[in-house]
CHARMM internal coordinates of N, CA and C (Angstrom, degrees):
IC EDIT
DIST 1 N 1 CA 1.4633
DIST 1 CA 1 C 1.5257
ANGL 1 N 1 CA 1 C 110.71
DIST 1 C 2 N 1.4937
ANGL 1 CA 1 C 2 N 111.36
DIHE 1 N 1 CA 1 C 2 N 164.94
DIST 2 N 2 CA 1.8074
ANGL 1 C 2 N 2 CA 117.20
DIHE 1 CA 1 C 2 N 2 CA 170.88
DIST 2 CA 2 C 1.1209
ANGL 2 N 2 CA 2 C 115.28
DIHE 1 C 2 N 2 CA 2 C -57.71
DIST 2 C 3 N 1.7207
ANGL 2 CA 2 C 3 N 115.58
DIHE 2 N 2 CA 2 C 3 N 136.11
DIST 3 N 3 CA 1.1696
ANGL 2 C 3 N 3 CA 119.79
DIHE 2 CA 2 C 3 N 3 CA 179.77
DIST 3 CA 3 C 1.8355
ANGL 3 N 3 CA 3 C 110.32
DIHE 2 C 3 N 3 CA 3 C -85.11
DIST 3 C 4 N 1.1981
ANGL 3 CA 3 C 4 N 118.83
DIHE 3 N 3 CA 3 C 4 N 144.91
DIST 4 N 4 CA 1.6981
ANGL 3 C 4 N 4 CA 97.57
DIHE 3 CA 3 C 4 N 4 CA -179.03
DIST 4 CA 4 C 1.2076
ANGL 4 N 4 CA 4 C 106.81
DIHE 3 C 4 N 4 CA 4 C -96.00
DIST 4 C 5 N 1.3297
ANGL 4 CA 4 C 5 N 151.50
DIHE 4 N 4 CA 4 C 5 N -2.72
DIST 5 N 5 CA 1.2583
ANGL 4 C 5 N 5 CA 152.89
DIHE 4 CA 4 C 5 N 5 CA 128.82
DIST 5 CA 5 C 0.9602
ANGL 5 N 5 CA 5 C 127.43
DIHE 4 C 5 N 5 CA 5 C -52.31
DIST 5 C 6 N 1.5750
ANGL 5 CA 5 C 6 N 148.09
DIHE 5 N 5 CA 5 C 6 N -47.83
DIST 6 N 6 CA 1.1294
ANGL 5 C 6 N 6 CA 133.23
DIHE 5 CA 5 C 6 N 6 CA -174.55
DIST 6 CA 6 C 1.7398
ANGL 6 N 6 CA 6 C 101.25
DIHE 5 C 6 N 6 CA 6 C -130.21
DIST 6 C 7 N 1.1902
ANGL 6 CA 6 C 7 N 106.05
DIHE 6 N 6 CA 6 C 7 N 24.46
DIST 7 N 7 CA 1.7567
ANGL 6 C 7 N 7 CA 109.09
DIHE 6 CA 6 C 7 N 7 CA 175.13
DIST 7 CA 7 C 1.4680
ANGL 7 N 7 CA 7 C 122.19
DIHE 6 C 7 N 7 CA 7 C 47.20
DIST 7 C 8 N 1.0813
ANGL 7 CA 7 C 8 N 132.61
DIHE 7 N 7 CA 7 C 8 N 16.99
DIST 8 N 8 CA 1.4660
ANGL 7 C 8 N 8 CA 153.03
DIHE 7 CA 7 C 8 N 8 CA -154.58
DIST 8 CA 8 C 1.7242
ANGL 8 N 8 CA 8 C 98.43
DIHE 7 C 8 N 8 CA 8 C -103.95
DIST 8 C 9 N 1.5184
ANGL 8 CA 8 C 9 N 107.38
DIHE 8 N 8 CA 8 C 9 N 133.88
DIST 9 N 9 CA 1.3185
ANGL 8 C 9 N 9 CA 88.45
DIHE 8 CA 8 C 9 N 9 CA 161.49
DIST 9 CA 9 C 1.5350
ANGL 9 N 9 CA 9 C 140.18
DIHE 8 C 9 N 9 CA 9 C -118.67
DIST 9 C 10 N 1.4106
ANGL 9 CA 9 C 10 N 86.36
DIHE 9 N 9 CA 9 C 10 N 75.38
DIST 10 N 10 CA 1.5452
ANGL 9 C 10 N 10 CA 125.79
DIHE 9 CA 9 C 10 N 10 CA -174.08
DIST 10 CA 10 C 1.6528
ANGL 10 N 10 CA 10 C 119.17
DIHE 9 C 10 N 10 CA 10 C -79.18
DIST 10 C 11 N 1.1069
ANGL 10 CA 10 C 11 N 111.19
DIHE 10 N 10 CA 10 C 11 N -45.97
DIST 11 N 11 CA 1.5480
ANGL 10 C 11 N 11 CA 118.75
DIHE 10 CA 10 C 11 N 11 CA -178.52
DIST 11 CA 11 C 1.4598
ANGL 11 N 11 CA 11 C 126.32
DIHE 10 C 11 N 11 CA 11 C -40.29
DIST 11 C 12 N 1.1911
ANGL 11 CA 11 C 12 N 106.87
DIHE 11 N 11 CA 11 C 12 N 109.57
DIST 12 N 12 CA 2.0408
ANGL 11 C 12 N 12 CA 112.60
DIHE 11 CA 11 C 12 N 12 CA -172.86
DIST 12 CA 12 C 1.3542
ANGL 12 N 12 CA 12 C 83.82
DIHE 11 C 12 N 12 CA 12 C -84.91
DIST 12 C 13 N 1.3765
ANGL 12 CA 12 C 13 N 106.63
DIHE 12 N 12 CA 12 C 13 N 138.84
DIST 13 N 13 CA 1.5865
ANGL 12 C 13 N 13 CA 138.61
DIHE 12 CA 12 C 13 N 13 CA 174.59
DIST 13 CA 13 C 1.6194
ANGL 13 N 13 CA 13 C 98.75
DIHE 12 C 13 N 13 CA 13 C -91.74
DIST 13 C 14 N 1.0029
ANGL 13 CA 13 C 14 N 133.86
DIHE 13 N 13 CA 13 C 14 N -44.95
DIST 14 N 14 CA 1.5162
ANGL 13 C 14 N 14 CA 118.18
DIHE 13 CA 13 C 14 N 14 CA -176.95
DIST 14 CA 14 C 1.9098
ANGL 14 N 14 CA 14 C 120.47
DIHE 13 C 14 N 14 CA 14 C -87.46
DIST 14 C 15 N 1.7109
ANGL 14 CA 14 C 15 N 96.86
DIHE 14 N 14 CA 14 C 15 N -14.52
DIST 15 N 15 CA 1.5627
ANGL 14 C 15 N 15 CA 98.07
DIHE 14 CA 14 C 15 N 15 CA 178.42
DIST 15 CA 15 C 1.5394
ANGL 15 N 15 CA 15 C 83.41
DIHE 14 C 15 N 15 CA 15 C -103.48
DIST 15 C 16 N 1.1088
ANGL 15 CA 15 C 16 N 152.11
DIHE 15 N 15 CA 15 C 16 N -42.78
DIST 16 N 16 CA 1.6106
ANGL 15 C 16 N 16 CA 133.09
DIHE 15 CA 15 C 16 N 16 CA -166.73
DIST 16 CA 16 C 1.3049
ANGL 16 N 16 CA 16 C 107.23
DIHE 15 C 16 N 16 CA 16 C 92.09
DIST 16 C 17 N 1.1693
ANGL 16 CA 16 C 17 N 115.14
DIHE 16 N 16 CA 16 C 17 N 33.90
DIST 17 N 17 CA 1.8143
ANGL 16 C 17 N 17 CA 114.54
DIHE 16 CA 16 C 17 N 17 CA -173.01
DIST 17 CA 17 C 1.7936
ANGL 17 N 17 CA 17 C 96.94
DIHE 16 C 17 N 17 CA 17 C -142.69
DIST 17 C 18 N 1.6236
ANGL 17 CA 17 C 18 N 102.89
DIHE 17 N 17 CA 17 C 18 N 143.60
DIST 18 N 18 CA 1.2732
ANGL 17 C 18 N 18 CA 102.48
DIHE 17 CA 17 C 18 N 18 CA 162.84
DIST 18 CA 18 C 2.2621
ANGL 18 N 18 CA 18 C 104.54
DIHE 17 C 18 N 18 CA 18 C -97.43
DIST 18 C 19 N 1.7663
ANGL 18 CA 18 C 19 N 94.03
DIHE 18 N 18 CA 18 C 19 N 145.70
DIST 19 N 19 CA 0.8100
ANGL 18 C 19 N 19 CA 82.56
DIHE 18 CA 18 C 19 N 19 CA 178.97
DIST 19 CA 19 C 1.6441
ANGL 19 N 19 CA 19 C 123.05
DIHE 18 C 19 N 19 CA 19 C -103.06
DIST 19 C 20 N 1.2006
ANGL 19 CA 19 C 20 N 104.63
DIHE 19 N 19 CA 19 C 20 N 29.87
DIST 20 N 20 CA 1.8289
ANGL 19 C 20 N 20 CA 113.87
DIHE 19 CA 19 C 20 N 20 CA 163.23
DIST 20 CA 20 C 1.2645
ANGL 20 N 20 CA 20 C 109.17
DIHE 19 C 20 N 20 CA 20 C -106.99
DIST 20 C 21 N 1.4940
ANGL 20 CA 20 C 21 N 117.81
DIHE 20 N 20 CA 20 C 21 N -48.72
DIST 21 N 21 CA 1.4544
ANGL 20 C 21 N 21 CA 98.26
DIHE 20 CA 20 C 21 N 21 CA -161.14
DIST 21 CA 21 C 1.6582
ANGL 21 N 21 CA 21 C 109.79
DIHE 20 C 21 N 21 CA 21 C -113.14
DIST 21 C 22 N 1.5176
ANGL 21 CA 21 C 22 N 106.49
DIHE 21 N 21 CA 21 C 22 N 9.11
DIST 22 N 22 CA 1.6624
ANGL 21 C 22 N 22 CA 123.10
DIHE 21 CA 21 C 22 N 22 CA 172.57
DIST 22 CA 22 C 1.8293
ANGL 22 N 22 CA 22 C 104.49
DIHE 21 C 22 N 22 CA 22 C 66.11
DIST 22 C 23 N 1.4348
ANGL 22 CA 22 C 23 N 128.92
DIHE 22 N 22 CA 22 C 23 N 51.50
DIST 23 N 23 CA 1.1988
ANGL 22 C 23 N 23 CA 137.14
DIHE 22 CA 22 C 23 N 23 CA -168.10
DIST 23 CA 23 C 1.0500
ANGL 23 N 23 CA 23 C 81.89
DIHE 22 C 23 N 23 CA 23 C -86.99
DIST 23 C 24 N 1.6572
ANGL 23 CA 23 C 24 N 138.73
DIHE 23 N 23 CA 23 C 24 N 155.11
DIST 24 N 24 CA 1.8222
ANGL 23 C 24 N 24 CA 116.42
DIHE 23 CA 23 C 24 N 24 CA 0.79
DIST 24 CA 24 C 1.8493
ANGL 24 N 24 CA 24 C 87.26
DIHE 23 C 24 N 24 CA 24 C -85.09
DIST 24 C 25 N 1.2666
ANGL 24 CA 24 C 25 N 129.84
DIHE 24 N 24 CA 24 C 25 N -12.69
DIST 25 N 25 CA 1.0152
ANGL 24 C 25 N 25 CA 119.46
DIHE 24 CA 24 C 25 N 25 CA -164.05
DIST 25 CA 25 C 1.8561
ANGL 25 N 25 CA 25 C 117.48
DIHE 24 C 25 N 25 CA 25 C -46.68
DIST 25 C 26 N 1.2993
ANGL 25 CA 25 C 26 N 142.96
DIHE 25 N 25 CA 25 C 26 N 145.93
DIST 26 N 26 CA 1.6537
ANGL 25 C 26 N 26 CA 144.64
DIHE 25 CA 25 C 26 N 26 CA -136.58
DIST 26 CA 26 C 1.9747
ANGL 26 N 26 CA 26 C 83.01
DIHE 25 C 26 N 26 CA 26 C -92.88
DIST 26 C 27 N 1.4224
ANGL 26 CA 26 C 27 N 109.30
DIHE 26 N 26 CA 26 C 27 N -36.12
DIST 27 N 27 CA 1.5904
ANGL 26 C 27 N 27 CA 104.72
DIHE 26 CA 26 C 27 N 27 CA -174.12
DIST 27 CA 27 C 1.5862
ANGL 27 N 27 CA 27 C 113.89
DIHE 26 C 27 N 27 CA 27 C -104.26
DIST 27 C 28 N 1.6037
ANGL 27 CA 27 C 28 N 109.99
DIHE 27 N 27 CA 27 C 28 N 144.03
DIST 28 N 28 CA 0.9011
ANGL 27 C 28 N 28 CA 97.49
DIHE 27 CA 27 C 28 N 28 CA 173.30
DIST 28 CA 28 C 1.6422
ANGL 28 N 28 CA 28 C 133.04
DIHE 27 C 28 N 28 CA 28 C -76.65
DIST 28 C 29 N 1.7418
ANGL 28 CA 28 C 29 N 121.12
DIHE 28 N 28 CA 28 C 29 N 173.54
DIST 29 N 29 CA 1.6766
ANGL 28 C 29 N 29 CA 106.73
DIHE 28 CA 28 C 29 N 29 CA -175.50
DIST 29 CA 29 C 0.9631
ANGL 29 N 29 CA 29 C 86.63
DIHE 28 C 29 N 29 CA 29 C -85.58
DIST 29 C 30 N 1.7323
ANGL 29 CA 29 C 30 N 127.24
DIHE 29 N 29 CA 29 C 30 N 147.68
DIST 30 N 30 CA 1.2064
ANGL 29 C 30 N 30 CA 140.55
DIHE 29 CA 29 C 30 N 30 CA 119.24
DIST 30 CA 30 C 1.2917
ANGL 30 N 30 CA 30 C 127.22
DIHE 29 C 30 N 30 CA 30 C -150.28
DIST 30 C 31 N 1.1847
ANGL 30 CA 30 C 31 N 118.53
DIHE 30 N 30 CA 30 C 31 N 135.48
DIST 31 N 31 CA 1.6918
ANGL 30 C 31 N 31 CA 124.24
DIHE 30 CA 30 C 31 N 31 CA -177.28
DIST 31 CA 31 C 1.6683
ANGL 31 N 31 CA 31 C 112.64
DIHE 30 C 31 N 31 CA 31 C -109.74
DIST 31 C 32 N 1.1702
ANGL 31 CA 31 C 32 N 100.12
DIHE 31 N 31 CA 31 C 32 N 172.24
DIST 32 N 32 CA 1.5126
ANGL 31 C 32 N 32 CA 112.50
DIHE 31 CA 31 C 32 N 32 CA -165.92
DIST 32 CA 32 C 1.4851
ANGL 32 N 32 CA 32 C 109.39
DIHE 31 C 32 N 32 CA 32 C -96.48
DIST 32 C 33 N 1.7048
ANGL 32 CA 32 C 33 N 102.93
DIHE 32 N 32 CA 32 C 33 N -12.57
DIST 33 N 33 CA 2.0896
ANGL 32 C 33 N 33 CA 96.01
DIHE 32 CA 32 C 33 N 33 CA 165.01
DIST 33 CA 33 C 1.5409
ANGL 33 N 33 CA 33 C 116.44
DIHE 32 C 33 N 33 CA 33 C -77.79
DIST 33 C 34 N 1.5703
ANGL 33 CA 33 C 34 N 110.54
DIHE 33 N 33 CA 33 C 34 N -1.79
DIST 34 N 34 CA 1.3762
ANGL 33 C 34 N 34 CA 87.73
DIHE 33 CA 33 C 34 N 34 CA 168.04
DIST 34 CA 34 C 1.6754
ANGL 34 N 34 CA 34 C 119.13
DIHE 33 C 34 N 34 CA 34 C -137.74
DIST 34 C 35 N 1.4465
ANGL 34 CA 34 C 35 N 109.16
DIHE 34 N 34 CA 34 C 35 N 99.51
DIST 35 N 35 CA 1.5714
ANGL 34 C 35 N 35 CA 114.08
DIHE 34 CA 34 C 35 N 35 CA -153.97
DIST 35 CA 35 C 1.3784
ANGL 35 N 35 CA 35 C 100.85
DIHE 34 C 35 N 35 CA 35 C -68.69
DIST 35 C 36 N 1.2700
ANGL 35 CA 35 C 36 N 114.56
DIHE 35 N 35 CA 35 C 36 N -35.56
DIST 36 N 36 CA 1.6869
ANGL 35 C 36 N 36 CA 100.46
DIHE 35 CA 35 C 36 N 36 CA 166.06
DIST 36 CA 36 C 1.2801
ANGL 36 N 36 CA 36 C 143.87
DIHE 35 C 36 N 36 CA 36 C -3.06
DIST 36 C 37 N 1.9358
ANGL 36 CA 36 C 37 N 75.69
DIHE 36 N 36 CA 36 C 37 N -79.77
DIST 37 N 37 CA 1.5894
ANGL 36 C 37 N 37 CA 91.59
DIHE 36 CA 36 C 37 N 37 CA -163.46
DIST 37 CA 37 C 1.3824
ANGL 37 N 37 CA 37 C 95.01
DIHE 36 C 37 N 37 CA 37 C -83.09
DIST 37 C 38 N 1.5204
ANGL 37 CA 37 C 38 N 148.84
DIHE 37 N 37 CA 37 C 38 N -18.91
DIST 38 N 38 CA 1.1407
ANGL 37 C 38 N 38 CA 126.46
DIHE 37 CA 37 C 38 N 38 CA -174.12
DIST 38 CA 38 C 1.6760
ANGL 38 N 38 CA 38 C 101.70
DIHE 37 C 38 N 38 CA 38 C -73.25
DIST 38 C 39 N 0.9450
ANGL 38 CA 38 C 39 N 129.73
DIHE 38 N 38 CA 38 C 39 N -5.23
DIST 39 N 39 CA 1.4605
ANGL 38 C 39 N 39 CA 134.28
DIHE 38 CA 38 C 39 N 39 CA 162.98
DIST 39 CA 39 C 1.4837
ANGL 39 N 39 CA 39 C 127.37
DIHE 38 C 39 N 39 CA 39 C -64.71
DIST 39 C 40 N 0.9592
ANGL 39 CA 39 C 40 N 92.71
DIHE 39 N 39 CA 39 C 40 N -28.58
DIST 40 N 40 CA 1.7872
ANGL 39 C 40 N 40 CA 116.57
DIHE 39 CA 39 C 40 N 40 CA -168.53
DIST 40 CA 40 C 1.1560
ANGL 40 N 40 CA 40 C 104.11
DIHE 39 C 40 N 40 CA 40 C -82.41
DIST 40 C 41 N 1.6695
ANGL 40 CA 40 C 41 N 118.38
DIHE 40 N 40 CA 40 C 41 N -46.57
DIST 41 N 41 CA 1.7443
ANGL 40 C 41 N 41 CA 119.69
DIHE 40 CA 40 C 41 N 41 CA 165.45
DIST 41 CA 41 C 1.5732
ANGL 41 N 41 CA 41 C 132.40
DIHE 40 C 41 N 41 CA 41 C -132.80
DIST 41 C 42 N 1.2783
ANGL 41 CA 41 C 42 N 77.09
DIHE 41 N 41 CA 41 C 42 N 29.97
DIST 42 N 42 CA 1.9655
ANGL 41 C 42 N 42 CA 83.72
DIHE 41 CA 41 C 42 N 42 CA 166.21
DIST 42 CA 42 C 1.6881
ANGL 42 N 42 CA 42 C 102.04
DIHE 41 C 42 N 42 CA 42 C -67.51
DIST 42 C 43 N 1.5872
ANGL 42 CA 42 C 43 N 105.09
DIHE 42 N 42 CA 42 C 43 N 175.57
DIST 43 N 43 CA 1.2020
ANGL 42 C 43 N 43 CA 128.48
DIHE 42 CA 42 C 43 N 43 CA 163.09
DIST 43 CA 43 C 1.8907
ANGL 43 N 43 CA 43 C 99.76
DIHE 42 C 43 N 43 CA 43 C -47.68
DIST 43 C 44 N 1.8086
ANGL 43 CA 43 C 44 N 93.93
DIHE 43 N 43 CA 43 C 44 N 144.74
DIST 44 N 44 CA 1.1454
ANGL 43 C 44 N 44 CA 98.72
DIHE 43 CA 43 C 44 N 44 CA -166.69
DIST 44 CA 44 C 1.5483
ANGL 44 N 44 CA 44 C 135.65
DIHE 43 C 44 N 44 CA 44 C 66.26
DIST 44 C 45 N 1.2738
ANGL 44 CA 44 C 45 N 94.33
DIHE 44 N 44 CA 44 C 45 N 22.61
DIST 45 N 45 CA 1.5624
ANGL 44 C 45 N 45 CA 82.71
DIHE 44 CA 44 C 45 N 45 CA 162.41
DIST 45 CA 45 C 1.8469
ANGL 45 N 45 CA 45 C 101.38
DIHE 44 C 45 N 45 CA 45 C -121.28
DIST 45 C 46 N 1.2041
ANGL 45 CA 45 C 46 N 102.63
DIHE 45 N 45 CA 45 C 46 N -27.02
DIST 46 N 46 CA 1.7410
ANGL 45 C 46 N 46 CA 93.07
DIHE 45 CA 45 C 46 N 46 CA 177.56
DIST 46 CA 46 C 1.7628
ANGL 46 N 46 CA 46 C 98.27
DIHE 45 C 46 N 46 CA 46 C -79.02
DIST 46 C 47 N 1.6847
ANGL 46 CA 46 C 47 N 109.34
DIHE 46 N 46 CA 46 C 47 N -146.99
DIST 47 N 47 CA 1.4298
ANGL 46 C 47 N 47 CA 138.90
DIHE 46 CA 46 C 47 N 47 CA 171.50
DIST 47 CA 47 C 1.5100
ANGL 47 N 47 CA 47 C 116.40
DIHE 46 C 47 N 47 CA 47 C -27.18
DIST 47 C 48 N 1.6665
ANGL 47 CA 47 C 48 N 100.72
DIHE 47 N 47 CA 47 C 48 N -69.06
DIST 48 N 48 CA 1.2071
ANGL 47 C 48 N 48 CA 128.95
DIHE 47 CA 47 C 48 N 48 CA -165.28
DIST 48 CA 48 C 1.6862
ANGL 48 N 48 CA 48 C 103.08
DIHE 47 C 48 N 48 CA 48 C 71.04
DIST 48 C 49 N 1.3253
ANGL 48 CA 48 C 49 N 129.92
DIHE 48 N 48 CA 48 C 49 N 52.92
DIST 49 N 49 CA 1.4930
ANGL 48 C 49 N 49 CA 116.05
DIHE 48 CA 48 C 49 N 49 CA -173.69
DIST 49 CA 49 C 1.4191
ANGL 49 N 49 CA 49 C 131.60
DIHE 48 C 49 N 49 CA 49 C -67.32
DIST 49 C 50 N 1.6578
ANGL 49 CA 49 C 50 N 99.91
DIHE 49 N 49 CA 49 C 50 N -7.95
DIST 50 N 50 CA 1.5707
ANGL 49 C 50 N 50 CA 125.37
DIHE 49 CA 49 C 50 N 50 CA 176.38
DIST 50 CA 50 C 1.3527
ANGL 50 N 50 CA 50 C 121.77
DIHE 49 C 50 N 50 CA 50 C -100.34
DIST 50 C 51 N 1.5762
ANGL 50 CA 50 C 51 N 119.70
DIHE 50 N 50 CA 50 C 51 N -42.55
DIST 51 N 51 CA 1.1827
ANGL 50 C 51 N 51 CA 142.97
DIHE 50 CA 50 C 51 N 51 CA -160.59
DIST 51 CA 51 C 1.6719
ANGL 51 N 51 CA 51 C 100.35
DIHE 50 C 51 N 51 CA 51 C -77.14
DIST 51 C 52 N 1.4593
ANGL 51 CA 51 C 52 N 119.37
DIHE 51 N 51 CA 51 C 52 N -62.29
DIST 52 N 52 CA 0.8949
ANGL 51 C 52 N 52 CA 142.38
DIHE 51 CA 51 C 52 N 52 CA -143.56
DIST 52 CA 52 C 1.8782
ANGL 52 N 52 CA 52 C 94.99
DIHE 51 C 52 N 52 CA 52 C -74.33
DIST 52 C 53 N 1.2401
ANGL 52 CA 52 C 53 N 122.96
DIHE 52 N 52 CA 52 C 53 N -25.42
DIST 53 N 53 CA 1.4323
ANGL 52 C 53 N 53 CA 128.82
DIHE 52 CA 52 C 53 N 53 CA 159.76
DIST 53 CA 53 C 1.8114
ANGL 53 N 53 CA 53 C 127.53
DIHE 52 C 53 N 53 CA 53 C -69.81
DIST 53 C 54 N 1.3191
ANGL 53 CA 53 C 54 N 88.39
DIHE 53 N 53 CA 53 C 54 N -28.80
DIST 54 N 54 CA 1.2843
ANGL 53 C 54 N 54 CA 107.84
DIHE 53 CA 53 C 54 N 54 CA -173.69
DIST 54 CA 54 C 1.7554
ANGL 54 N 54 CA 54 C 113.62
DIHE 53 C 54 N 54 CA 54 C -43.22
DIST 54 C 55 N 1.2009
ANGL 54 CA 54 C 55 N 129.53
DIHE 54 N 54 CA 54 C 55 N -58.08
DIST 55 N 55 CA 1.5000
ANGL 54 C 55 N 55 CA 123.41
DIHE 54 CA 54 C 55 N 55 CA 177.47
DIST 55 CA 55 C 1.3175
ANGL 55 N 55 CA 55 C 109.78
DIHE 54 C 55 N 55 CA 55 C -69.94
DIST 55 C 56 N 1.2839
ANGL 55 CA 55 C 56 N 134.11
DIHE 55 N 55 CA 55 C 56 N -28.45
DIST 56 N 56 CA 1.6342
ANGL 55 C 56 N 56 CA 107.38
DIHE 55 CA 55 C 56 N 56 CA 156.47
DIST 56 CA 56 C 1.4755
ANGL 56 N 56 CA 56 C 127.61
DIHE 55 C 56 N 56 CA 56 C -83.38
DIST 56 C 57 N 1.1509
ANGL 56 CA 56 C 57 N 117.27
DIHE 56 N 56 CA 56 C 57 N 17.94
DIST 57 N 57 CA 1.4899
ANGL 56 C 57 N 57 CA 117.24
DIHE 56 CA 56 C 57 N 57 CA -179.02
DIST 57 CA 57 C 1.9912
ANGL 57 N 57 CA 57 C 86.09
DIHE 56 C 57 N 57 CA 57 C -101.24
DIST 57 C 58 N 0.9414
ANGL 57 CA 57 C 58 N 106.33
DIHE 57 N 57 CA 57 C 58 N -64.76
DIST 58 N 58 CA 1.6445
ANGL 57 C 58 N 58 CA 110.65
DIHE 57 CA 57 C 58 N 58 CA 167.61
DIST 58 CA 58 C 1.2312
ANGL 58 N 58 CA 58 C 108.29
DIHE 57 C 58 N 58 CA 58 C -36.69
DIST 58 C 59 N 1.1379
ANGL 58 CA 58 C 59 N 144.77
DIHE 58 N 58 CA 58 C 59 N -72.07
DIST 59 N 59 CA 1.6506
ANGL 58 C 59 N 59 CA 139.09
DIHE 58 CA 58 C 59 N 59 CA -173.55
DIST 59 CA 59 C 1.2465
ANGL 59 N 59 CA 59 C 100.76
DIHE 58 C 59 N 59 CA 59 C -42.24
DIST 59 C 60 N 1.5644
ANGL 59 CA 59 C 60 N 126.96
DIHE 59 N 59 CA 59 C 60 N -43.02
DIST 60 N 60 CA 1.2771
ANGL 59 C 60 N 60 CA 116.19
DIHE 59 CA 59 C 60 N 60 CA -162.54
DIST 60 CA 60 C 2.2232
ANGL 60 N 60 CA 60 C 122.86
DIHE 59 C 60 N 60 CA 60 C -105.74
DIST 60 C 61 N 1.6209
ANGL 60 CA 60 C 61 N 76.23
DIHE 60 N 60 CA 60 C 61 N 2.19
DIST 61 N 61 CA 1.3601
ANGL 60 C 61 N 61 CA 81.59
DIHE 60 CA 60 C 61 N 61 CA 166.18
DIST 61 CA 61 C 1.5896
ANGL 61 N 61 CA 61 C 109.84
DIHE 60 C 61 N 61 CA 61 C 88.79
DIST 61 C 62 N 1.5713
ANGL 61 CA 61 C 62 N 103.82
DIHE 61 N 61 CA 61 C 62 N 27.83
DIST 62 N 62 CA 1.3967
ANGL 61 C 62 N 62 CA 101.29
DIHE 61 CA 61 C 62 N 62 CA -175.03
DIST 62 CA 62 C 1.3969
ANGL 62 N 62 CA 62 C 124.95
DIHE 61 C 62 N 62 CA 62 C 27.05
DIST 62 C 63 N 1.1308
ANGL 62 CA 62 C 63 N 105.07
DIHE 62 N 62 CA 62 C 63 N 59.89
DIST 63 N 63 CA 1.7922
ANGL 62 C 63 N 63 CA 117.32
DIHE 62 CA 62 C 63 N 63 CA -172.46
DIST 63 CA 63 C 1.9485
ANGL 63 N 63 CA 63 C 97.88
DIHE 62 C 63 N 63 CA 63 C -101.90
DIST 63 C 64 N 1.2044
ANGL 63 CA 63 C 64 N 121.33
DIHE 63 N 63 CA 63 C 64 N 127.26
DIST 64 N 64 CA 1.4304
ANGL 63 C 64 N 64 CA 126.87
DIHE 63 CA 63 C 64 N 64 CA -177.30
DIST 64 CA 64 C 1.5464
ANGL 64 N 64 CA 64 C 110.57
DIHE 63 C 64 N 64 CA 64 C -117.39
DIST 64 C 65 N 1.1916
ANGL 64 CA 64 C 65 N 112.04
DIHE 64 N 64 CA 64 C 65 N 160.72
DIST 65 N 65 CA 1.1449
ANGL 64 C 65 N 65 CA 109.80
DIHE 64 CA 64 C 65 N 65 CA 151.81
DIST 65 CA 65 C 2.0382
ANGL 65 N 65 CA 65 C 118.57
DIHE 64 C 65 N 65 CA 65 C 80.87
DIST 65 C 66 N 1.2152
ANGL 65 CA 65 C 66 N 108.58
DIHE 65 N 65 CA 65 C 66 N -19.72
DIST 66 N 66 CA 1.2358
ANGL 65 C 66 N 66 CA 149.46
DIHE 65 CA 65 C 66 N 66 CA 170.55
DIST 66 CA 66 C 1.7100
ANGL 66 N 66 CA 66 C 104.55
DIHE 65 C 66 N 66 CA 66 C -64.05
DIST 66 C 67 N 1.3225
ANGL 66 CA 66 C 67 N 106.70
DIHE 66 N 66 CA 66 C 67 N 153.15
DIST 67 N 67 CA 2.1442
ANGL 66 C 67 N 67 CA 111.69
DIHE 66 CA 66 C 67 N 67 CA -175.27
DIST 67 CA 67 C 1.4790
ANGL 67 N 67 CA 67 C 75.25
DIHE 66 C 67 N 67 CA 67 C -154.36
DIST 67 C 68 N 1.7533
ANGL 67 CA 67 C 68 N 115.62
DIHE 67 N 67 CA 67 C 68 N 151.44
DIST 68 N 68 CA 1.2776
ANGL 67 C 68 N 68 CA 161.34
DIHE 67 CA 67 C 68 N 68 CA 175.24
DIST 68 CA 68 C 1.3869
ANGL 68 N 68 CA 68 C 91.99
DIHE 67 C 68 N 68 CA 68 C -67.82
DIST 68 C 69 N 1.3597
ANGL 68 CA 68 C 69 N 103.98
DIHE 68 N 68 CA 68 C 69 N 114.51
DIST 69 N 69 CA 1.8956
ANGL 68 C 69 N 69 CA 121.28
DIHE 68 CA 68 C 69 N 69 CA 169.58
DIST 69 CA 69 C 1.6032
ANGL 69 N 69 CA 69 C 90.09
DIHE 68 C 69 N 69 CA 69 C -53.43
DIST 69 C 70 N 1.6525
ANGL 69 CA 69 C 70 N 103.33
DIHE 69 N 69 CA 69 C 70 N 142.96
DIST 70 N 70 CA 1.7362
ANGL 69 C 70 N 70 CA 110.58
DIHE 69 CA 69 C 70 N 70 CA 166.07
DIST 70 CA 70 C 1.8486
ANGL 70 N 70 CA 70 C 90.71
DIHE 69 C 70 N 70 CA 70 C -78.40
DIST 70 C 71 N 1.6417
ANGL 70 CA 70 C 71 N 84.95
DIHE 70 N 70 CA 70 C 71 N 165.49
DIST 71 N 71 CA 1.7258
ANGL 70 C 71 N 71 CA 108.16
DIHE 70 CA 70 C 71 N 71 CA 177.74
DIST 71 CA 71 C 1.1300
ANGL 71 N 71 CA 71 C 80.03
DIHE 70 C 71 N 71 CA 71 C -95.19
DIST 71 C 72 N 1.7652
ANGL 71 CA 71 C 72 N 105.18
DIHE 71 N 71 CA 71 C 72 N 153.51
DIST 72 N 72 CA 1.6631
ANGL 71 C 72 N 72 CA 105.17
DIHE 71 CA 71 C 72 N 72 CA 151.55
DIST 72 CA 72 C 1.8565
ANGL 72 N 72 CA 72 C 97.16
DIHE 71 C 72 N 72 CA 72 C -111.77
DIST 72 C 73 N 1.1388
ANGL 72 CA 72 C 73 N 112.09
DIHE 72 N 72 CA 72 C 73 N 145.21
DIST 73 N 73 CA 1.3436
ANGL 72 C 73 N 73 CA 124.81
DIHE 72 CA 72 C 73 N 73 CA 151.96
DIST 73 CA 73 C 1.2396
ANGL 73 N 73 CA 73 C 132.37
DIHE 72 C 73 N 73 CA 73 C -42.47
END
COOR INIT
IC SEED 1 N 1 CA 1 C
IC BUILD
């Protein structure tokens, strides 16, 4: 059946495990004999809706909450 984590249809119904992406388990599976597939779904291959902010929040010192001093003339 479909996995709901990694959409695969990998999931054993009698062990409760997917066998691509190792669901319900908190980490995902991946090993280092197959460089492939860790290619296929490492970071950066979806959105990144978090990641992809990440070096300008760093440049700036993860400072929040903060507004741009006015210039005076």
């Amino acid at each position: 059946t479909l996995c709901v984590r990694c959409g695969k249809s990998s999931f054993h119904i009698q062990k409760g495990i997917c066998a691509s992406c190792g669901y319900p388990g908190s980490k995902m599976r991946r090993y280092q004999w197959s460089k492939k597939a860790l290619r296929r779904r490492t970071e950066g291959t979806g959105r990144m809706g978090h990641m992809k902010s990440l070096p300008r929040r760093f440049k700036n010192g993860f400072r929040e909450g903060t507004s741009a001093k006015k210039v005076k003339n």
